[in-house]
Each structure stands twice: as C-alpha cells, then as structure tokens.
N, C-alpha and C positions, 0 to 999 in steps of 0.2 A: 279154796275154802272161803266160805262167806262171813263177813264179821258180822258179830252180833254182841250185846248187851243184855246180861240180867237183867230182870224187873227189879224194882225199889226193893220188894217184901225181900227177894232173893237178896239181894246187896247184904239186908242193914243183916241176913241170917247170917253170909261168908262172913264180913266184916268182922263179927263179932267174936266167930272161932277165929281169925285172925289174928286179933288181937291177943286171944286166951296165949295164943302160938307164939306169940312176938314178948309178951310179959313173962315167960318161963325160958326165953332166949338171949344169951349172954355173949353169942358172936354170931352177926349177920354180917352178910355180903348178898350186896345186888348183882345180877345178871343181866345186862342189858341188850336188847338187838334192836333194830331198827324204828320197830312200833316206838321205842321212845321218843324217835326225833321229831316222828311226823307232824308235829306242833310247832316247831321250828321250820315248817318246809320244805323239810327233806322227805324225797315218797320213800317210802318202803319195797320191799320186794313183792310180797306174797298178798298184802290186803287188798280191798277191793278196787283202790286204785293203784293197785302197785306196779313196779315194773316190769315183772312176768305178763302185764294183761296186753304190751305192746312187743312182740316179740321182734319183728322187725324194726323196731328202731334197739337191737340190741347193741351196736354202736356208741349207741347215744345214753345208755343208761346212766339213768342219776345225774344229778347237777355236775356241772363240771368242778374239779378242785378251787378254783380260782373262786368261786361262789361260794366256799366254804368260810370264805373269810370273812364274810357277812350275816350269817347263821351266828344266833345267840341261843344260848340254854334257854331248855323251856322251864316249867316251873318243876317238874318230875326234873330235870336235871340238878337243879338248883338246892331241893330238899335233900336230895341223895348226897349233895356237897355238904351241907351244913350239919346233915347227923353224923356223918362220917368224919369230921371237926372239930364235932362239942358231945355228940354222944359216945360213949367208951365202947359199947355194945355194938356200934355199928362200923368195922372193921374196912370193909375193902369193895370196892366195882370192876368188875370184868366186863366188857364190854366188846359186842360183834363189829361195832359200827367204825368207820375211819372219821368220824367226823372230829374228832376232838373237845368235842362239847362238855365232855364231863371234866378236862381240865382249863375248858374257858369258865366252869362253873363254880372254878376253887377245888376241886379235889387233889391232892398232890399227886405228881405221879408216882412216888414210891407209893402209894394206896391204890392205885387201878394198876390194868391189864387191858389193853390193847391186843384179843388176840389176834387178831387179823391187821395186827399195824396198824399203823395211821398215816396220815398223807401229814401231819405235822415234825415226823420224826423223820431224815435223812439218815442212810446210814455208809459210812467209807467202805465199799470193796475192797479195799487194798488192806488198811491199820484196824477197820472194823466197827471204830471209833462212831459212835451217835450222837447224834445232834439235832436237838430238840427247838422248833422254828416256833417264832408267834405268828408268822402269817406263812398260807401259800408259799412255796416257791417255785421255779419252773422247773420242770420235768427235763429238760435236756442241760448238756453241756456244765454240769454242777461239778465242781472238784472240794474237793479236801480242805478244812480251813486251816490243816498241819501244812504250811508252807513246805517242810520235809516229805511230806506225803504224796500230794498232790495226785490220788485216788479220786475216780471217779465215785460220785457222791447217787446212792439209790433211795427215793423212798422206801418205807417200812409196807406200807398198805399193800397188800396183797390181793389177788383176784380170784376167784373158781377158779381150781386146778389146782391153784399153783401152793409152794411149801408154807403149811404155817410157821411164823415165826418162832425159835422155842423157848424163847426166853419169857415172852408173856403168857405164853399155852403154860410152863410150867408155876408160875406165879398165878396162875387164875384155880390150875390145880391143885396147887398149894392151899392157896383160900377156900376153896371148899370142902377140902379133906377137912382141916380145922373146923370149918361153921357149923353150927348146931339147926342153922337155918340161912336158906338160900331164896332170898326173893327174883326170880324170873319178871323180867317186865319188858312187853314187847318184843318178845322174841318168838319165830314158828316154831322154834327148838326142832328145825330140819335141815342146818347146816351141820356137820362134822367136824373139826372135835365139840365144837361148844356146844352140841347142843348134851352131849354126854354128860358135862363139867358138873350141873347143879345135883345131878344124882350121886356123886360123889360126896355130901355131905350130910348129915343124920336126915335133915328134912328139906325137902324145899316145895313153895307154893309158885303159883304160875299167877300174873296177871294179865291176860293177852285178849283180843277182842275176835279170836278165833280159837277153836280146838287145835291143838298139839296132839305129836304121837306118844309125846309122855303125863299126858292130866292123869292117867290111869297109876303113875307111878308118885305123882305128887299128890302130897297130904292134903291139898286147897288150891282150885280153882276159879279165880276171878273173872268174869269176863265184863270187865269197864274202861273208862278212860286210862292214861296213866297217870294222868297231871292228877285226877279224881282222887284217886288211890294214892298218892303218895298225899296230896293232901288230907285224905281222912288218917293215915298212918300217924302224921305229923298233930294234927289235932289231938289222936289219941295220947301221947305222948305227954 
C-alpha cells in the first residue's frame, strides 16, 4: 500500500471532528504499531520503505536488538507519556512494537501492554519469574538471577508465528473494552490479534499514512504525520 497524506483543507476538516470526539471522551488508550517509531529510525514493515519491500534480506530484518539501546522516543512517543501522567482521561498504550520506547518515554509499565513482548523484558522458563532490563542483553546463555532457580532466562518479544504473550494481549484487551475511545497510530491493523483490539472499544479513530482493512469500521480516519497529530492533539488540549 502506498502512503499518502491529506491535503491542508482535509487535515484542519478530520482534526476538527477530532477533537469534537476526544472532548466528549473520558477514557482513551493509544494503540500503537510501527508507523510510530519511524521517526526514531526504526523502518517499519508495510510503508513504502518498509521491510516487506526487501524480501531477501528476510534474515536481516530490522535493526538488530543491540541497536535498540540507542533509539530514543520520538516526540508522538513522548506526548503519549506525558498525558497518560497528567491527564486523567488518558488511561493506557498498547503497543505492536518490541522497541521499548514508550517506557524509555516515561509511561509506566503498569499503563502499557507490550503485546508482542519486548526485547527489554527477560523471562525465567523454569520459576516464570520476569525481569525487566534498562539495556539489551544477550540472546544466549542468560540464567535466572534466583540463585535457587538458575532457569534459563528467554526474552518476551515474539516473532510471526509464534505464541502471543497472554498476559499483555489480555491487558491491552482489557483497555479497550473499558475505552470510550481508542486512538490507532501507525499501525497497518493487519497483524493478528492487535489489529482486532481497537474495535473492541465504543469508538476508535485511525492515524496511519496508509489505508487499513478497518477505516470502514473506524469513526475517523487520519492520514498524516504522527509526531503531527499527536502535536495538534496536545495543542488542542
């Protein structure tokens, strides 16, 4: 799908029911997928430069973990931190991505969802036990920091195919049952379960710089920046 961008006239018309949408809303949660990060670095899957467009270097997709440590919030992550903080109305993030950006950005983690894990979170095979990293660590040979345990240590981050985690699939579905509004931002909403999540909640709008298989089912369809839109959000405010 090819990204594209509203004209000005079209912008300031969404913006405005928008807004009307977000002023009669008393519990929001963001939904986030990849389109957020790409401001920080990180490619995307599906956009025009994404990683679907190199098929053979399917090996090689995405920065390496070890690169993650170096990636900072973008300004769309940052906004999402700060209302979800100081505004009461803005409750919770769910998020496609492994990057960890939205808790290098201040969001707590009892307030997001990680559904597809994160390469920040380790978790014990054996006691079960998790444990949540401020940087990288390496992929092999990781045990248990229960001396008694000494369980070999898995990240959380998951890959196509493989089982989503359930503990953040049920907390992200949590949050949108309760929301009265569910902002989508950067996401194709064509991976599985998340892309279901947002319809689960009375409303939700889309911000993405491509067509989705669910605009038809969402109230408002944005097609602009993200960093854009969470700054016109926050202005509004």
């Amino acid at each position: 799908m090819t990204e594209f961008l509203d004209d000005c006239e079209q912008l300031n018309v969404k913006y405005s029911k928008l807004f009307k949408i977000l002023d009669k809303s008393q519990n929001v949660s963001f939904f986030t997928g990849a389109g957020i990060s790409t401001a920080a670095n990180i490619p995307d899957f599906r956009g025009d430069h994404g990683l679907d467009k190199a098929p053979l270097n399917i090996a090689q997709m995405g920065i390496s973990e070890r690169d993650l440590d170096s990636k900072m919030p973008t300004i769309g992550h940052r906004i999402i931190s700060m209302l979800i903080m100081k505004d009461c109305r803005f409750k919770f993030v769910a998020t496609s991505n492994h990057d960890g950006l939205h808790q290098k950005s201040g969001t707590p983690w009892e307030k997001s969802a990680n559904v597809f894990g994160t390469a920040f979170i380790e978790e014990c095979l054996t006691c079960k036990i998790q444990y949540i990293r401020q940087v990288i660590t390496p992929a092999l040979h990781r045990k248990c920091d229960n001396e008694n345990c000494n369980g070999k240590l898995k990240k959380t981050g998951v890959r196509y195919g493989q089982t989503v985690p359930v503990g953040p699939l049920r907390k992200a579905e949590e949050a949108a049952k309760v929301s009265d509004l569910v902002i989508v931002l950067g996401s194709s909403m064509r991976t599985y379960p998340f892309c279901d999540l947002p319809s689960l909640s009375k409303c939700f709008v889309v911000c993405n710089k491509q067509d989705t298989p669910y605009d038809k089912e969402a109230k408002l369809c944005i097609h602009d920046n993200i960093d854009n839109f969470m700054r016109r959000i926050f202005n509004h405010l």
